[in-house]
DRENNU-343079 format. One record per residue: residue number from 1; residue in three letters; x, y, z of N, C-alpha, C in turn. Coordinates in steps of 0.05 Angstrom, whole numbers, plus 32768, in hexadecimal, padded with zeros to 4 digits. Example, Ala and Ser with C-alpha at 12.3 -4.5 7.8 and 13.67 -1.06 7.14 Angstrom:
DRENNU-343079
R_pos_code_n.u_n.v_n.w_ca.u_ca.v_ca.w_c.u_c.v_c.w
R_1_Ala_8108_7F8E_809C_80F6_7FA6_809C_8108_7FBE_809C
R_2_Ser_8101_7FD3_808E_8111_7FEB_808F_8102_8001_809D
end
This chain:
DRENNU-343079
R_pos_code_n.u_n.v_n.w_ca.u_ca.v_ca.w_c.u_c.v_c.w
R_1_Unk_7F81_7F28_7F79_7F9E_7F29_7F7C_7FAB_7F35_7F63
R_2_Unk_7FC4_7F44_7F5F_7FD5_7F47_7F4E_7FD2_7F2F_7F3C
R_3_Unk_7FDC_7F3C_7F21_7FD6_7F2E_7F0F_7FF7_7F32_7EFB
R_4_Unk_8008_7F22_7F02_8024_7F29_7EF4_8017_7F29_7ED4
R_5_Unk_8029_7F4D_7EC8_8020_7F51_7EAF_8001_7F6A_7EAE
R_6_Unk_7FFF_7F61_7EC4_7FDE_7F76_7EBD_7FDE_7F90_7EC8
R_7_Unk_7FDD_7FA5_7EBA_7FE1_7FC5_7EC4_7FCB_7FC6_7ED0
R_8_Unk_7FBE_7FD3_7ED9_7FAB_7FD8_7EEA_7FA9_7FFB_7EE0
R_9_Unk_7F9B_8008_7EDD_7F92_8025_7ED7_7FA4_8040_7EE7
R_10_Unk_7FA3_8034_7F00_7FB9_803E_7F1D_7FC6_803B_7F12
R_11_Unk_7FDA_8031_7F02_7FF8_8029_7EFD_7FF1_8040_7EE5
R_12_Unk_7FDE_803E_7ED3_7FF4_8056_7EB3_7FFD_806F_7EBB
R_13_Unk_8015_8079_7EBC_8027_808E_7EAF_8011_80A2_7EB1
R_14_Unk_7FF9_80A1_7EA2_7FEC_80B8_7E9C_7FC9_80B4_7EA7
R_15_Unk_7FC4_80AA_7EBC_7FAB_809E_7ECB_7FA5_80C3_7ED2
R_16_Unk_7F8F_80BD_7ECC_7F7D_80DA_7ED5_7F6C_80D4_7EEE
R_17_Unk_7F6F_80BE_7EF9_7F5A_80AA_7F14_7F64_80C2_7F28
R_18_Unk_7F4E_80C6_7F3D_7F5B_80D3_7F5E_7F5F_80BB_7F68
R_19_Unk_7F6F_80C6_7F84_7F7D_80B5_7F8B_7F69_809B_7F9A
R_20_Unk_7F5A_80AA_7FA4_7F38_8097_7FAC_7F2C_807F_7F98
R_21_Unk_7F34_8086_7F7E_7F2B_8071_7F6C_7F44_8066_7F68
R_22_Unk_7F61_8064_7F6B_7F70_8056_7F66_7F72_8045_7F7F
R_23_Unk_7F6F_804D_7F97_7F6F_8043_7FAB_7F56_8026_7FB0
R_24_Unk_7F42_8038_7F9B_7F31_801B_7F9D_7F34_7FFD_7F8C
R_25_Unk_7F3B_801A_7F7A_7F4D_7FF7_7F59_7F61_7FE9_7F63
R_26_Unk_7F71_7FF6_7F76_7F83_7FE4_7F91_7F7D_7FD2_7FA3
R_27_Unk_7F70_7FD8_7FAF_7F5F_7FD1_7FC2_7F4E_7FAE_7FB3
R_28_Unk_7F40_7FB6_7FA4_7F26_7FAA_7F93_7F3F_7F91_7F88
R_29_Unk_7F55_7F9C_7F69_7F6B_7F85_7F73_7F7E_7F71_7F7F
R_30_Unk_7F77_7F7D_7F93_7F91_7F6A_7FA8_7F80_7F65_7FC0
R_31_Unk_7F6A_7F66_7FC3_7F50_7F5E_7FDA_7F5B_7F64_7FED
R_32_Unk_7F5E_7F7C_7FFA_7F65_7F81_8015_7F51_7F87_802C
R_33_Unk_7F62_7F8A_803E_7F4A_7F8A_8055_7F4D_7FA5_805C
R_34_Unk_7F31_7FA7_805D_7F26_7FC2_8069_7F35_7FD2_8084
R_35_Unk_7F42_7FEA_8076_7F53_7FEE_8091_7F43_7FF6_80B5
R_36_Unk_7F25_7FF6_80B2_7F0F_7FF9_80C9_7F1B_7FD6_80D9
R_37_Unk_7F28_7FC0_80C7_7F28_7FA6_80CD_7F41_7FA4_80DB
R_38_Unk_7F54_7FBA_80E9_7F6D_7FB3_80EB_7F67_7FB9_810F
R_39_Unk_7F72_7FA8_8119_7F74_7FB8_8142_7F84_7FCA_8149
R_40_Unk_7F8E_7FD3_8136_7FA4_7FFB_813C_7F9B_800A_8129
R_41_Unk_7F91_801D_8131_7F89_802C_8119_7FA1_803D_810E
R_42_Unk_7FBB_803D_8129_7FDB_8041_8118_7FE1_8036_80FB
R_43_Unk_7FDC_8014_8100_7FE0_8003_80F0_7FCE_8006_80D9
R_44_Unk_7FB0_8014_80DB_7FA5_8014_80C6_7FB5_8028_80B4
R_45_Unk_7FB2_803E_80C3_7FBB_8056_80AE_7FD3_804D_80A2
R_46_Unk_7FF0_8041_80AE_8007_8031_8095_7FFB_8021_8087
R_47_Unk_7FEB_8015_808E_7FDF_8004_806C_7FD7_801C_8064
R_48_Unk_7FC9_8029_8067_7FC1_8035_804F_7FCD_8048_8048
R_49_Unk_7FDA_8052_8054_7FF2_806D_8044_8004_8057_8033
R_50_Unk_800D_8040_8036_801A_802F_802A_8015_802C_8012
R_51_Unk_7FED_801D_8018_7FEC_8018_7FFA_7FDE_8036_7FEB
R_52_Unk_7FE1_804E_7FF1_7FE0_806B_7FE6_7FFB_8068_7FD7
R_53_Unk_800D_8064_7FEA_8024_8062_7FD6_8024_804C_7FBA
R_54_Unk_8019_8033_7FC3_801C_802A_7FA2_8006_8032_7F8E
R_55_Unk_7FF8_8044_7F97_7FE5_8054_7F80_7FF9_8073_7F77
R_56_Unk_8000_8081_7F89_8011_808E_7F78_802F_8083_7F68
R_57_Unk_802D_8073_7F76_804A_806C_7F68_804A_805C_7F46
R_58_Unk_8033_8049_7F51_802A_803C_7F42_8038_8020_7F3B
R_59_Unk_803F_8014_7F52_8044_7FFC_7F5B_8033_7FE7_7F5B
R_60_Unk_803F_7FC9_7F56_802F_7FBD_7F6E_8036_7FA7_7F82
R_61_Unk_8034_7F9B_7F81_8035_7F89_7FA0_8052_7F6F_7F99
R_62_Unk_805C_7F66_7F7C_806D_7F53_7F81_8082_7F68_7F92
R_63_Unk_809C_7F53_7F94_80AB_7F53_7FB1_80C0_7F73_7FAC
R_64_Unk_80BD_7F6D_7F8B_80D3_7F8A_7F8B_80CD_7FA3_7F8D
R_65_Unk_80A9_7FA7_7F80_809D_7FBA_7F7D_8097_7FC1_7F9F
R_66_Unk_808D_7FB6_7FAD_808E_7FB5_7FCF_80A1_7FBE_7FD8
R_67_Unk_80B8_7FB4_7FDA_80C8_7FC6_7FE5_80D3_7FE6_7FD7
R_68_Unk_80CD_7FE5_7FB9_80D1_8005_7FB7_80B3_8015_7FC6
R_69_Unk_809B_8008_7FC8_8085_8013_7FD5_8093_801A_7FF9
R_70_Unk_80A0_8005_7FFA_80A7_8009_8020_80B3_8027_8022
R_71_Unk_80C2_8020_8003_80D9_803C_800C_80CA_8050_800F
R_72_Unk_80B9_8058_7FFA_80AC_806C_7FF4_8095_8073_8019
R_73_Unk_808D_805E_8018_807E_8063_802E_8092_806D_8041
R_74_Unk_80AF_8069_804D_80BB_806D_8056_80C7_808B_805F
R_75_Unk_80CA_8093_803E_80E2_80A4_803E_80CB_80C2_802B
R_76_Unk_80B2_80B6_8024_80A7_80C9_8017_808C_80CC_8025
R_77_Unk_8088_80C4_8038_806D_80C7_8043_8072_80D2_8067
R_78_Unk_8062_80D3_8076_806C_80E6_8092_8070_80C5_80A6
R_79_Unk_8070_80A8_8091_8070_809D_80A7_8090_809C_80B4
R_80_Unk_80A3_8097_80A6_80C1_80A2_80AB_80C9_8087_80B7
R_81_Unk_80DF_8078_80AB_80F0_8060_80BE_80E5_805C_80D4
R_82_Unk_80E8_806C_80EC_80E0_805D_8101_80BA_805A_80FD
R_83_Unk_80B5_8067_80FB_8090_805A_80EF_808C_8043_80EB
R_84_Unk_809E_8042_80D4_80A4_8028_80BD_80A6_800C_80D2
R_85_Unk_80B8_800D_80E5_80CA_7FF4_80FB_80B5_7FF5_8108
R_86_Unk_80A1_8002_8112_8093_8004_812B_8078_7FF4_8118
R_87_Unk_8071_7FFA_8104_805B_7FED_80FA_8063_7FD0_80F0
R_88_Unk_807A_7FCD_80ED_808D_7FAD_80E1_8087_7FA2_8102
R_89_Unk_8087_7FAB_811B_8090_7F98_8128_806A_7F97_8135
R_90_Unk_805D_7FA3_8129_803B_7F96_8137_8031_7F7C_8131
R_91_Unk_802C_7F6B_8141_8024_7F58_8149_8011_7F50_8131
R_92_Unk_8002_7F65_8120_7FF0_7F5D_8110_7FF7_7F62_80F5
R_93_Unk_800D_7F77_80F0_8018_7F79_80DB_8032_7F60_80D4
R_94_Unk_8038_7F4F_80E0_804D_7F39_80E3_8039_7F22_80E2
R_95_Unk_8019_7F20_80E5_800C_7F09_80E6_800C_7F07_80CB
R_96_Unk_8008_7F22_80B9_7FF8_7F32_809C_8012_7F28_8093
R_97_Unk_802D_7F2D_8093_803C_7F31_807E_8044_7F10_8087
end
């Protein structure tokens, strides 16, 4: 899990990591589940373009950093508002959050 205070490598300003290895220092800290583990593979791909976004952004998961990740997923990635509502209202992403 997040560690309030602890940068993670993904987060510096000047990380030379691909996005594949930040995605795993993500992944690896916040123990997530394997997106092969989700029943929409819709739903997989927004987790993971999601958490793509807090590797480039270089975010992480408390409540404020999350919602600038939503935006970004939102308004900077092809999932677009209505994406966003349609993946908030799955049955499995509302068990998760």
């Amino acid at each position: 899990m997040y560690k309030p205070g602890r940068q993670y490598r993904y987060q510096e300003p000047d990380a030379t990591m691909t996005l594949r290895e930040g995605f795993e220092e993500y992944c690896a800290a916040n123990d997530l589940l394997d997106p092969g583990d989700f029943p929409s593979e819709k739903v997989a791909e927004l987790f993971v373009c999601h958490d793509h976004c807090h590797i480039i952004f270089g975010t992480n998961t408390d409540i404020v950093q999350e919602g600038m990740t939503d935006f970004w997923t939102m308004w900077g990635a092809d999932v677009g508002v209505k994406g966003y509502l349609e993946y908030l209202k799955d049955p499995f992403t509302k068990e998760l959050t």
